[in-house]
KELOMAR-548457 format. One record per residue (C-alpha): residue in three letters; y, x, z; chain. Coordinates in steps of 0.02 Angstrom, whole numbers, plus 32768, in hexadecimal, padded with zeros to 4 digits. Example, Ala and Ser with C-alpha at 12.3 -4.5 7.8 and 13.67 -1.06 7.14 Angstrom:
2
(Ala; (7F1F; 8267; 8186); A)
(Ser; (7FCB; 82AC; 8165); A)
//
This chain:
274
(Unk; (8086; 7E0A; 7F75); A)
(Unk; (80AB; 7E8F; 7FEF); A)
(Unk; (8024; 7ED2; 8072); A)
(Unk; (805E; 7EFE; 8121); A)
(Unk; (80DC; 7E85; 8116); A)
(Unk; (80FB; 7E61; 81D2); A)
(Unk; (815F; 7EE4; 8210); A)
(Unk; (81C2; 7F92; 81D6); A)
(Unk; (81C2; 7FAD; 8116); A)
(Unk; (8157; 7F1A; 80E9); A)
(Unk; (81C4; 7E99; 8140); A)
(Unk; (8263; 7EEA; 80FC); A)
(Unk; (8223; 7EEA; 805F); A)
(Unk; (81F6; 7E44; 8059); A)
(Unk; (829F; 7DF8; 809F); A)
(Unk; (82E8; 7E5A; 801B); A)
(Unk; (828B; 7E0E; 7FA0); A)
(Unk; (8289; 7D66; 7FE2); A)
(Unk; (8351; 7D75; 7FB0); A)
(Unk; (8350; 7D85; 7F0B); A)
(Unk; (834A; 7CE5; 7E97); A)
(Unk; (82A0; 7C81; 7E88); A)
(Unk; (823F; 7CFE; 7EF2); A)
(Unk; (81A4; 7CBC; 7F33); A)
(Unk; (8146; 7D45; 7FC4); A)
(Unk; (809C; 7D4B; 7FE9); A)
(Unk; (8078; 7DD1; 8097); A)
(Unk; (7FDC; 7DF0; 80A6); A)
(Unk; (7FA6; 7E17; 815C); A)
(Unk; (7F1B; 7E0A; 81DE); A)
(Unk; (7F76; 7DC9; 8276); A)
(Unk; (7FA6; 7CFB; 8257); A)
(Unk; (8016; 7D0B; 82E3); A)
(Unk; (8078; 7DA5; 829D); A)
(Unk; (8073; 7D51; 81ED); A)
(Unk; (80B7; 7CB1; 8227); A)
(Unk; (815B; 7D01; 827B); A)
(Unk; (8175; 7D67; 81EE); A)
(Unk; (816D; 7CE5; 8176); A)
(Unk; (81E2; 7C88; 81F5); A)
(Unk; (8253; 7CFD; 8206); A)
(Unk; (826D; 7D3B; 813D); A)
(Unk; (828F; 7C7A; 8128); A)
(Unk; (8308; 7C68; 81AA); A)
(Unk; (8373; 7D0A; 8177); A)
(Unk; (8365; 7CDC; 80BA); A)
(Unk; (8354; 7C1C; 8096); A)
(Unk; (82C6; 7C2C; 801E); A)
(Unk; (8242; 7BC1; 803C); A)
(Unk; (81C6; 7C11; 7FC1); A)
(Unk; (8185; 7CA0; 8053); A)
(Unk; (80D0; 7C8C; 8091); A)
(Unk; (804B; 7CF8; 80C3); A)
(Unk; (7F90; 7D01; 80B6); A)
(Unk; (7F17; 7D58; 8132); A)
(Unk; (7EAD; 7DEB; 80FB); A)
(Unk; (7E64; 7E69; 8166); A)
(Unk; (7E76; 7F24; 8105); A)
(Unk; (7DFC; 7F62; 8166); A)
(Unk; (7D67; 7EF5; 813C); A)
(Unk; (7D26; 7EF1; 8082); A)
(Unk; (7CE8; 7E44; 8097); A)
(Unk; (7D9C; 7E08; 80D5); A)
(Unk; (7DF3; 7E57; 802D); A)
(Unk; (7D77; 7DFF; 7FC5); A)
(Unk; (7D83; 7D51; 800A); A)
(Unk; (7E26; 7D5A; 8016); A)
(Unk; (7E31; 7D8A; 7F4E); A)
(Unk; (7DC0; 7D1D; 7F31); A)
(Unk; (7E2F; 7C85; 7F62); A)
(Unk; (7EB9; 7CE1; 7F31); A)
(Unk; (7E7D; 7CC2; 7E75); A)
(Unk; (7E3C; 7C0E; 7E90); A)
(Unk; (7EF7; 7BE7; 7EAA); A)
(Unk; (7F49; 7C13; 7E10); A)
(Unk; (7FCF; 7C43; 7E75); A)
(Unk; (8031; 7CC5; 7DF9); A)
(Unk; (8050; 7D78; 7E39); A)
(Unk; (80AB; 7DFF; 7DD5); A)
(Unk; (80D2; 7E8B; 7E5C); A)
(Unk; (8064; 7ECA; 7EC8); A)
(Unk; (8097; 7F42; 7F5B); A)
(Unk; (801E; 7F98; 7FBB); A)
(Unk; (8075; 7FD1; 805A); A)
(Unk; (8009; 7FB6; 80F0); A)
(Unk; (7FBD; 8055; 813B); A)
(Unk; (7F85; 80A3; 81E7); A)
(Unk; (7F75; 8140; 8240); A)
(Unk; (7EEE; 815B; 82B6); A)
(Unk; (7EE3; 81C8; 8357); A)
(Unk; (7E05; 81C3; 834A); A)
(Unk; (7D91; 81B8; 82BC); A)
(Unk; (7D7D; 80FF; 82B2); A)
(Unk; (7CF3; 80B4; 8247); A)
(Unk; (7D0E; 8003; 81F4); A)
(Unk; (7C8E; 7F61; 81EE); A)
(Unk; (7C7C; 7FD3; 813F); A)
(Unk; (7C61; 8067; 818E); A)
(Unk; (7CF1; 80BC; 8151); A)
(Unk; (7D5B; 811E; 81A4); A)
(Unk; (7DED; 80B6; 81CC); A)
(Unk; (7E77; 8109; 819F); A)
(Unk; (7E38; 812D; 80E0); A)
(Unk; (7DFB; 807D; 80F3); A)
(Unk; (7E89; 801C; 8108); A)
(Unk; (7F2C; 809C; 80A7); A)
(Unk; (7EB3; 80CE; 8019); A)
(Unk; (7E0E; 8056; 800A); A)
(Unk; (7E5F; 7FB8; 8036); A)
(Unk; (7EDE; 7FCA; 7F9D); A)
(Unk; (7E5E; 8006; 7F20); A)
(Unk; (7DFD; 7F71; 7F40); A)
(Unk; (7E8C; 7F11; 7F5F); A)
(Unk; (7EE8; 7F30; 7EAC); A)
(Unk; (7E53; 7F2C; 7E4A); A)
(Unk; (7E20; 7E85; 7E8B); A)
(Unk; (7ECE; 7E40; 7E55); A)
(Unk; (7EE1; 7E94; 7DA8); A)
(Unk; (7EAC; 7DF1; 7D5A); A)
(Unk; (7F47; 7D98; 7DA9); A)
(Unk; (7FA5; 7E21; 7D7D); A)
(Unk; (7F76; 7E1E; 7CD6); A)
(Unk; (7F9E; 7D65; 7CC2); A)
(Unk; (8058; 7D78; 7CF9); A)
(Unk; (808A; 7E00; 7C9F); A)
(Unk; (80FC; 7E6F; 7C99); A)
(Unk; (80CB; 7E90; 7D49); A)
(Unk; (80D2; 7F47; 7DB7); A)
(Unk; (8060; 7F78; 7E5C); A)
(Unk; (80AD; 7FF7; 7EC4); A)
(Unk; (8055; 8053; 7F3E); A)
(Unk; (80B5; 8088; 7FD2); A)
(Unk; (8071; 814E; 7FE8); A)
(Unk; (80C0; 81E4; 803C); A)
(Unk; (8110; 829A; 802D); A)
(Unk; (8099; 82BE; 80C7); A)
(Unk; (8003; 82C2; 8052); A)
(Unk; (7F75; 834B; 8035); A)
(Unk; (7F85; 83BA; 7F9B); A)
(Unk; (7EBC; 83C8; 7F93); A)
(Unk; (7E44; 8331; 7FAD); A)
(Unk; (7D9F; 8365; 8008); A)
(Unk; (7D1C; 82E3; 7FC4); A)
(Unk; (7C92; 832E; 8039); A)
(Unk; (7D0D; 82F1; 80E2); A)
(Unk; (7D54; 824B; 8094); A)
(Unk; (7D1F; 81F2; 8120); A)
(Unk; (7D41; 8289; 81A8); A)
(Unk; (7C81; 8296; 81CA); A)
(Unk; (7CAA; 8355; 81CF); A)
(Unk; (7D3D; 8364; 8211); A)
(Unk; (7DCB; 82E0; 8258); A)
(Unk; (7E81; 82FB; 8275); A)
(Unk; (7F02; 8268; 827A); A)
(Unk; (7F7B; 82A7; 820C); A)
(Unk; (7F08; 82FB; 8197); A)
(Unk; (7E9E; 8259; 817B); A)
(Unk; (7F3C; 81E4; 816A); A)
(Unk; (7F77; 827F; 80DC); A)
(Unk; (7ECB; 8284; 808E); A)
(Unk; (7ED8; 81C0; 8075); A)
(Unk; (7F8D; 81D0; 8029); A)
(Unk; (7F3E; 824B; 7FB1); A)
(Unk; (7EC1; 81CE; 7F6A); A)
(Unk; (7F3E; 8155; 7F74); A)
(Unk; (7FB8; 81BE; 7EEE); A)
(Unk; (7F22; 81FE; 7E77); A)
(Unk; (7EE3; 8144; 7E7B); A)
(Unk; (7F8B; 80FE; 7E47); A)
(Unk; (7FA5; 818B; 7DC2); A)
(Unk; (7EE0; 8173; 7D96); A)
(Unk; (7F0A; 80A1; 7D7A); A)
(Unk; (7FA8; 80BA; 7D0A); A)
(Unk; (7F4D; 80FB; 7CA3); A)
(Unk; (7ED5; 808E; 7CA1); A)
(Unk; (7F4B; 7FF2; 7C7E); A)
(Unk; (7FAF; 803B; 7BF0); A)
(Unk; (7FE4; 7FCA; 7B74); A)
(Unk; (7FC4; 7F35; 7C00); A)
(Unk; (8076; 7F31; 7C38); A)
(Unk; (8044; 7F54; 7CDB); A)
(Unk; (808D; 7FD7; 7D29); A)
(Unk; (8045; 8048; 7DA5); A)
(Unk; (80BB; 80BC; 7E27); A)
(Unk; (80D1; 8110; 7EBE); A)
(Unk; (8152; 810A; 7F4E); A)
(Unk; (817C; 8184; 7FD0); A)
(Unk; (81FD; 812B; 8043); A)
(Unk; (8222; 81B9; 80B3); A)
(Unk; (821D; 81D7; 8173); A)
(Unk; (8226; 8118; 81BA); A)
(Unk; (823C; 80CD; 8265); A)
(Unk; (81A6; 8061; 8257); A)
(Unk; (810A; 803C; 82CA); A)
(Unk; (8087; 80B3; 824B); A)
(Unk; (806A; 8117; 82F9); A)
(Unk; (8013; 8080; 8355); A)
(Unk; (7F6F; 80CF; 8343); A)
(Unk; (7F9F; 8170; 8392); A)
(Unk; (7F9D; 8187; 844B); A)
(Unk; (7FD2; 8218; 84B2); A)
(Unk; (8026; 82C7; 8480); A)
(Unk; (800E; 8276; 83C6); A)
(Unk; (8051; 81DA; 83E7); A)
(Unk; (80F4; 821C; 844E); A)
(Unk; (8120; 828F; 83C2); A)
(Unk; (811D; 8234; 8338); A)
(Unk; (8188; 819E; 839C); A)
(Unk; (81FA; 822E; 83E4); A)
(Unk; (8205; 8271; 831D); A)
(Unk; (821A; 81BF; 82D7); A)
(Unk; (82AA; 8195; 8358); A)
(Unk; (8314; 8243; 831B); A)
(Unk; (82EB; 8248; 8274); A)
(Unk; (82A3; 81A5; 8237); A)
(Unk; (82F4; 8132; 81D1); A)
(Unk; (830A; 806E; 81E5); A)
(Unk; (82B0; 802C; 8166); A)
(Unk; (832B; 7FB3; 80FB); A)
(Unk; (8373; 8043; 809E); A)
(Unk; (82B5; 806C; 8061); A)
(Unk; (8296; 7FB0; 8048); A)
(Unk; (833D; 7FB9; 7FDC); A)
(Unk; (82E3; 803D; 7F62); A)
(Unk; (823E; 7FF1; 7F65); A)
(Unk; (8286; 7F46; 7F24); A)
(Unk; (82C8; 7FB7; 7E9D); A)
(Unk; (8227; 8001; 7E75); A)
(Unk; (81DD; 7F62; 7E5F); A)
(Unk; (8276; 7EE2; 7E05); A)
(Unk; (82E6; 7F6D; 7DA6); A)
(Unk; (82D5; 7F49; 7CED); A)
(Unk; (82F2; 7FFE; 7CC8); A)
(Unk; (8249; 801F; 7D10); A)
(Unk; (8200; 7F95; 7CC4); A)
(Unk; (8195; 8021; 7C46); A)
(Unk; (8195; 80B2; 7CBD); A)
(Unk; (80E2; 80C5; 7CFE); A)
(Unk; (8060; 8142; 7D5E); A)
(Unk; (8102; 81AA; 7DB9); A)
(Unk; (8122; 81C5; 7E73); A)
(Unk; (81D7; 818D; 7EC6); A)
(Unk; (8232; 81CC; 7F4D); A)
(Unk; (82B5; 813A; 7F6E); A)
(Unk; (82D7; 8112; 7EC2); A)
(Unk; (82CC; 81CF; 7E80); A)
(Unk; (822F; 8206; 7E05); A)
(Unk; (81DA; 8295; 7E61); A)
(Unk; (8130; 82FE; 7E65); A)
(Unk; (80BA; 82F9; 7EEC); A)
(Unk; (8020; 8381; 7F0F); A)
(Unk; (7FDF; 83B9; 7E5E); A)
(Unk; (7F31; 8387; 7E64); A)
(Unk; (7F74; 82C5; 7E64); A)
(Unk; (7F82; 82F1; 7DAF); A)
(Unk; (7ECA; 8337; 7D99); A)
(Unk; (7E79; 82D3; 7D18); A)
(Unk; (7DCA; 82F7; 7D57); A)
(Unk; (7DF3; 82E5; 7E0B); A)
(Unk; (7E32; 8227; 7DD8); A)
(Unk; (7D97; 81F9; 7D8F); A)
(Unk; (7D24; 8248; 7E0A); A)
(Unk; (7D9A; 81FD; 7E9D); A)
(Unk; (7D9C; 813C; 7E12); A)
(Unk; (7CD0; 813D; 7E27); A)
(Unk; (7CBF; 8174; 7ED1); A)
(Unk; (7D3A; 80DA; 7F03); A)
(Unk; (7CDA; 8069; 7E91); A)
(Unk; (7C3E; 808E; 7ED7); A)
(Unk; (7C81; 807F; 7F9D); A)
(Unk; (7CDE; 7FD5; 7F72); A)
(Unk; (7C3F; 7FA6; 7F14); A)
(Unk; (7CA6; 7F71; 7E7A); A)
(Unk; (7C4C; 7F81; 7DD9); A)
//
């Protein structure tokens, strides 16, 4: 199951996948419309016949949950999760939640997300969730702005959320030792994708301008991220952070024991998960 799977990494990732021998892809998105082409268009360019989608709305709570929730009545086996879908927002945006959205949808959305789906996970092991984070993270995590109620920046919001998103990943392999679950992290690099579609102006034209010189089409990242999550000789490597298919070290507080538990409850208590 792969999140944002309708366009840029997602999609690539999942026509990847879709290749490789008795695949069967679940994308998870909001739009039907954008879901259906994709779908359409992964079984077109591969021949497999085992690609669907389901619809979920990351920005709404309620949507994860229902959508979990007949997720499980289906029995339908899942043994890698990928978490790529994520924003960037020009204003402070509050969800049906009342979250901010960007830490709503990259950082929220997958905490909730993966914890509602450990069962499944658990029943098709060995299994691996990857969460898709970033080099263009925050090296401290401000738990009095979390929302941006004191202050709001695009690009220090969408880092903040990448942040949470690291410790949490680090915080869960831990968590799931001796599960065979494995728990990692994936930087893909600079892409050519549409992440700036919530940016307008001065923001918006120079991060397109940046992403047209420097960005990267996404199939070679797709290429390492199907790695991550089918090479046997990760099959025990867990709680590490990947750039392309090379073990690296993000910001040093991702490693902070107490900053992972405090950051663990916190999430608990604003996903309401017991």
């Amino acid at each position: 199951m792969i999140t944002g799977g309708t366009s840029g990494l997602g999609k690539a990732t999942a026509l990847s996948l879709a290749k490789l021998p008795s695949s069967h892809i679940i994308i998870l998105g909001r739009d039907r419309n954008r879901c259906e082409a994709a779908v359409s268009d992964i079984i077109q360019a591969t021949g497999n016949k085992l690609v669907e989608y389901r619809l979920a709305d990351l920005s709404s709570q309620a949507s994860i949950r229902s959508f979990a929730s007949k997720f499980r009545d289906e029995l339908t086996p899942i043994n890698i999760l990928i978490n790529n879908a994520g924003v960037m927002c020009q204003k402070r945006i509050l969800t049906v939640d009342g979250y901010e959205l960007t830490f709503a949808v990259n950082y929220l959305a997958p905490f909730l997300l993966t914890n509602l789906l450990i069962d499944s996970l658990k029943n098709n092991t060995p299994a691996r969730i990857i969460n898709v984070a970033s080099d263009f993270h925050s090296d401290r995590i401000d738990f009095d702005n979390l929302n941006g109620e004191k202050s709001f920046s695009p690009f220090k919001a969408y880092k903040l959320s990448k942040l949470a998103l690291i410790i949490f990943s680090f915080h869960l392999s831990k968590k799931l030792l001796n599960t065979e679950i494995t728990v990692n992290c994936f930087h893909p690099g600079f892409l050519k994708t549409n992440i700036s579609r919530g940016l307008s102006g001065v923001y918006k034209f120079g991060f397109k301008t940046a992403s047209f010189l420097f960005g990267k089409n996404p199939e070679k990242a797709a290429s390492d991220l199907v790695y991550l999550a089918t090479s046997p000789e990760l099959s025990n490597v867990t709680g590490k952070y990947f750039k392309g298919r090379v073990e690296a070290k993000p910001a040093a507080v991702a490693y902070d024991i107490q900053i992972g538990e405090r950051l663990w409850d916190l999430s608990l208590k604003l996903t309401g998960l017991s």
